[in-house]
N, C-alpha and C positions, 0 to 999 in steps of 0.2 A: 436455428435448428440445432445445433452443435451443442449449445447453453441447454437447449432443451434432453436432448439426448444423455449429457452429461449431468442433469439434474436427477434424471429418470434412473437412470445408472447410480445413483449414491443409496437412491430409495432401497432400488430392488436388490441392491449386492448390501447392504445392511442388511435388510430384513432376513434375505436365505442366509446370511450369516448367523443371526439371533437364533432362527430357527433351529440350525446344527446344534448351537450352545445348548439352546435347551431341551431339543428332544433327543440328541444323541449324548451332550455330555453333561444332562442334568442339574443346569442352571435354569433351573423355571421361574427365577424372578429375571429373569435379562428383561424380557417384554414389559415388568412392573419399572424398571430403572429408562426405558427407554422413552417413556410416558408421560410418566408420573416423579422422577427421578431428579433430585437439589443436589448440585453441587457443592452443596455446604454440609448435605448427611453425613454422619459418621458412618454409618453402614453403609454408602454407594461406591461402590467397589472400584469405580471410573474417575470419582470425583469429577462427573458432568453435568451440564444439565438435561434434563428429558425435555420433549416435545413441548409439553406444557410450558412448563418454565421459561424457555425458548421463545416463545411466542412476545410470554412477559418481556423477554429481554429487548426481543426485535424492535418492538414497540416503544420502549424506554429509549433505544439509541435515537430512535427517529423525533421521539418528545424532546431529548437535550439539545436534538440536532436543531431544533424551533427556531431556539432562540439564538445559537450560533450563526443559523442560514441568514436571519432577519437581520443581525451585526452588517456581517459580514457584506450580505447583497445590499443592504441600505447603503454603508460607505461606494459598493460599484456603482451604485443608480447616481450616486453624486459624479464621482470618478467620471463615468461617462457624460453625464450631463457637462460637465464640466470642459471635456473634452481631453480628460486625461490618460482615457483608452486607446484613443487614437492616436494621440502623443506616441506615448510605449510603444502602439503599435510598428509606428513612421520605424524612431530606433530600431526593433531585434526585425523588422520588415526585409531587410533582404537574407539573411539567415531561415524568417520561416517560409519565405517565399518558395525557396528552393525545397525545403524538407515537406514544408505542406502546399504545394501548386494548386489547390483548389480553392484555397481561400485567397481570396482579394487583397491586394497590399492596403495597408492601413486598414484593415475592417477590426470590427471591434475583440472578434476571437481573438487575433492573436495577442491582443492584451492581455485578457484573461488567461490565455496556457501561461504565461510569463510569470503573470500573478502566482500561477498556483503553482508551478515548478520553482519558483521563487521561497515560499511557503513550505514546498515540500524540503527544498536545500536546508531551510532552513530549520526541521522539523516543526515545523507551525501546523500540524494536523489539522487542528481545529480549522485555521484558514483554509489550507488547503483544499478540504473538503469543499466549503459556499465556492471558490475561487474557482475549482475542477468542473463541480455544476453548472457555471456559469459559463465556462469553455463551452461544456455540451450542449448548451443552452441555442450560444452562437454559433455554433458548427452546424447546429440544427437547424439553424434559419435557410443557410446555404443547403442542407442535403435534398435532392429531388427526389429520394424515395424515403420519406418520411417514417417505414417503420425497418429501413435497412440499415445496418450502420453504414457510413460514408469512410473514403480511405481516409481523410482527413480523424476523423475521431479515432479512428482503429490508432493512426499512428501518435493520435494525442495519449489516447487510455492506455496503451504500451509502452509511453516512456513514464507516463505517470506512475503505471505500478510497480516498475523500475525500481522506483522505493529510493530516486538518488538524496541520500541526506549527507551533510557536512559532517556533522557531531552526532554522536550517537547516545543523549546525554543519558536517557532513561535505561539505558542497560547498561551504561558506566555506574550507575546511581545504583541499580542493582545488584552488580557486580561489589559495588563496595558496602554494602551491605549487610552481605554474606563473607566480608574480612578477606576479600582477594589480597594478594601481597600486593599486586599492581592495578588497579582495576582498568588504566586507560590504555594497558598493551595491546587492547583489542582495537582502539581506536583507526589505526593504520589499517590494518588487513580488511574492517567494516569496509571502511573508504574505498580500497581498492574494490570489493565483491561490487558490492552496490554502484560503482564506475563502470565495471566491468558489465555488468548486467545491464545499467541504461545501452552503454554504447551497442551491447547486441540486441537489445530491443529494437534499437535504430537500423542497425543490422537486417536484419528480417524481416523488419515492414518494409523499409529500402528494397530489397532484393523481391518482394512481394508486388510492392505498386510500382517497379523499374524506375525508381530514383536513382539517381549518379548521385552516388557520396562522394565522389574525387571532384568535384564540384570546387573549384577554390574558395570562394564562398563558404561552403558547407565547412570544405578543412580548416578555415582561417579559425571560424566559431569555434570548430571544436578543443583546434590544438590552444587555442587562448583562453577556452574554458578550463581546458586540462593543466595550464601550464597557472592560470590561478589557484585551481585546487589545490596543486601541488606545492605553490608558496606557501600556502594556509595551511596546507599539514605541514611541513618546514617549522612553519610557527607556531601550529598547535602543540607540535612533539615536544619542546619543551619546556611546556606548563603541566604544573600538579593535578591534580585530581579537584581540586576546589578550586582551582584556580582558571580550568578548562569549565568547569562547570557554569561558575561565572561569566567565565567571558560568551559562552553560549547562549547564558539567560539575555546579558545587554546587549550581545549583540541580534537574536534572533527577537526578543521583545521589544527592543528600542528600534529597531527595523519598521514593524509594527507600528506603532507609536505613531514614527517617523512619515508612516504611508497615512495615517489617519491625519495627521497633522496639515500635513500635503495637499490632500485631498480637501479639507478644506479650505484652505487660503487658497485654494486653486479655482474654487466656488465661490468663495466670499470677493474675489478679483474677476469673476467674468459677470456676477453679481445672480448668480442661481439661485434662487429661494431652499437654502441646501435641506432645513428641515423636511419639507413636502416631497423633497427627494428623496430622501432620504426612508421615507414610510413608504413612499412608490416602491421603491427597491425591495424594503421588508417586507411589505406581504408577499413579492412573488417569492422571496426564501420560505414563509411558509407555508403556499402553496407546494414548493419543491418537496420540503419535507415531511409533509403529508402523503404526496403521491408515490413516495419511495418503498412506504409501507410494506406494500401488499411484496413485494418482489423480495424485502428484506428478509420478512417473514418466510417465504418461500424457500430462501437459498440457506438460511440458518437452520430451519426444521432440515433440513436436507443430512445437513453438516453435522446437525446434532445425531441424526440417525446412526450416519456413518463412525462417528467415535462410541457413542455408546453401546454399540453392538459389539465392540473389541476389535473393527478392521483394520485399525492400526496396528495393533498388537499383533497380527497375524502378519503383518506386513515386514513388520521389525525383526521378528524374527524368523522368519523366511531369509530378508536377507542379510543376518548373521551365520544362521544355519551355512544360506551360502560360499562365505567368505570363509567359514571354517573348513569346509569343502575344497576349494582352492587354495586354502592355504595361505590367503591374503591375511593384510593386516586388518582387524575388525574394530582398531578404535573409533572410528568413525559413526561407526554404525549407533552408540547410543548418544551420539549428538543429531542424529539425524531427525528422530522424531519432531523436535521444529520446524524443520525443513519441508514435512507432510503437513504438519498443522496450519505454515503459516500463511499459505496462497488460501487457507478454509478461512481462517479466524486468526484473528491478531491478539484477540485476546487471550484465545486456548494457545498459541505458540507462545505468547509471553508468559504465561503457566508453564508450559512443558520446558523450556528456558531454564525459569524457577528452580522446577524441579529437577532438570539435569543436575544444574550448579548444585542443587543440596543434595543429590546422591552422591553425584562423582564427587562434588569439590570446585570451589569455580576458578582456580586453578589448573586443575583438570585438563587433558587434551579434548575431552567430550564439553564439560563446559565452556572450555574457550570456544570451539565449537560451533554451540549450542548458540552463545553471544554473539557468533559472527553471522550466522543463517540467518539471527533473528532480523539484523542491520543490513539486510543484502538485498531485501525486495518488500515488496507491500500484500496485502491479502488481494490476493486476484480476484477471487471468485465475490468477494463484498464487493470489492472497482466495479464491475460488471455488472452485478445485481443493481447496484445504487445506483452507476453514471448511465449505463443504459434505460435503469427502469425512468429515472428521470425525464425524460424524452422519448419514454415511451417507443424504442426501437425493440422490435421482436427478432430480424435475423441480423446476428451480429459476425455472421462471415468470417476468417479465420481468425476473429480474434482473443477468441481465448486460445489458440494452439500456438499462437502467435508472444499472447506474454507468457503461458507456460513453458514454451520451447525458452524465454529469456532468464524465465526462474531458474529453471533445468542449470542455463550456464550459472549463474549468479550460485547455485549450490556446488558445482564442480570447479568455480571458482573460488569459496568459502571454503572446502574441502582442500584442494591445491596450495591456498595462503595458510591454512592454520598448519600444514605438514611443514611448508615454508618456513615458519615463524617461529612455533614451539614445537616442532620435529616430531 
């Protein structure tokens, strides 16, 4: 209901916006751009896409997604069969036992969260995505009201969108680019928002489904997770910019590799027919991403409305206006636009990114900024559309206020470190 409410609201606060533009301040193409409207025109005044377009796109993500899901779910049909889900599972088992009480020790979800937070650390998108499906897949088998979300998923999809990644290599790559002096000074302050954000995601749902986080258990995991991160940034800090890059590629590809490798010497030793496994696995990836369509569609027409009517813009500088009012400090404020864009689209926030760094300078207190929002959290509102629409759950119960509320900090954190770091 919330998801729906919150859809509905994108529609109708675009459109009375467009409508101001154009019948009070005589923009009578807004409705032609909102439509009909390429992000690649010279003359579209947004540089977005319109509905149309949109649609195109929806569609394209879900076709690439095809062939990704088939990889991806063929190696888990092996994995499982294999018996290397449950494996995993036995290991982080008393850790998720405690954060997720409803799943079963050693059942085969908590493999898969593992897998895909695994993927996420590591920026593996691509995995992460079939890996994440798969979680909801298995949560789903457990939930007994089939179109509700379960506490279990709510506290899987909020630390997924979290956005916890190690290296942030794609907006270091960007950063240097555009000739930053340093491109990897953003790397720390990333680390810390995107930290900072999972652990209040955990935060919230915890205090939501009445988990005890003082749990020693719970604590052990966490402070051993944190005290790893912490040697790895120790050691990331100092490597160069190509040299951080690389180690990110061997370590997060050969990772990779390393699970595919696994996976099958782990089949060809209990003697699984891994091939036929293998294809079992791939079609239901594209079955998955087929059926994600219709919702994908849904939530991007929404998205697109909302930018190409200019609600950003009114938003932006509202609150500048404000800050100038108070008398506050207002650099902030045009690094913020990421921060709006990026729980919509990951792609438009990676654009507005872009475009910060080349107005300000990506130097810049706004483009440092701008690079840290982007590395702080994931597109919430795509999480939801996709892992929900996936399994086919219609009430998804506090959980979009749930990883909003986690965004909110992860940008008040991103805000905090970048005044921190470059003053």
């Amino acid at each position: 209901m919330a998801l729906s409410r919150i859809w509905s609201a994108f529609i109708i606060v675009a459109i009375l916006v467009a409508c101001i533009k154009c019948f009070f301040f005589g923009q009578s193409d807004i409705f032609n751009w909102m439509i009909v409207g390429k992000s690649d025109d010279a003359g579209n005044p947004m540089k977005v896409d319109g509905v149309i377009e949109t649609c195109w796109t929806a569609v394209n993500i879900c076709l690439k997604l095809v062939g990704i899901m088939a990889l991806f779910m063929g190696f888990m049909s092996i994995a499982e069969k294999a018996g290397g889900i449950r494996l995993l599972s036995r290991i982080i088992g008393p850790f998720f036992s405690k954060l997720f009480p409803d799943v079963p020790k050693g059942h085969p979800a908590t493999g898969h969260m593992v897998m895909n937070f695994s993927a996420n650390l590591l920026g593996l998108d691509n995995a992460a995505t079939p890996f994440g499906l798969k979680a909801m897949e298995s949560l789903q088998e457990l939930n007994p009201n089939k179109d509700t979300a379960s506490n279990a998923q709510i506290m899987f999809l909020c630390l997924h969108a979290s956005g916890l990644t190690l290296i942030p290599v794609s907006i270091i790559a960007v950063r240097a680019s555009l000739n930053s002096t340093n491109p990897t000074e953003i790397f720390i302050p990333c680390m810390i928002a995107t930290f900072v954000a999972t652990i209040a995601a955990m935060l919230i749902v915890s205090f939501k489904q009445r988990i005890n986080i003082f749990q020693p258990v719970i604590l052990t995991w966490v402070l051993g997770l944190s005290a790893v991160i912490a040697l790895m940034v120790l050691y990331l800090t100092g490597l160069s910019t190509g040299d951080l890059q690389s180690f990110s590629g061997i370590l997060s590809n050969g990772i990779l590799l390393l699970i595919f490798f696994l996976i099958v010497c782990g089949a060809l030793y209990k003697n699984i027919n891994v091939f036929d496994a293998f294809i079992e696995g791939a079609k239901g990836g594209f079955e998955t991403a087929v059926r994600i369509i219709p919702y994908l569609v849904g939530m991007l027409v929404a998205i697109s409305l909302l930018r190409t009517s200019g609600t950003f813009d009114i938003i932006i500088n509202a609150m500048k206006s404000m800050c100038t009012f108070l008398g506050a400090d207002s650099r902030f404020i045009d690094g913020i636009p990421t921060a709006l864009i990026k729980p919509l689209s990951g792609g438009g926030a990676r654009g507005m990114m872009i475009d910060t760094m080349t107005t300000h300078g990506p130097d810049s207190f706004a483009g440092r900024l701008s690079s840290i929002l982007q590395g702080s959290s994931d597109t919430t509102f795509y999480v939801i559309a996709v892992y929900f629409g996936a399994v086919n759950v219609k009430n998804t119960r506090y959980a979009v206020g749930a990883m909003l509320l986690a965004d909110l900090v992860g940008i008040l954190a991103s805000i905090g470190l970048c005044y921190l770091f470059f003053g």
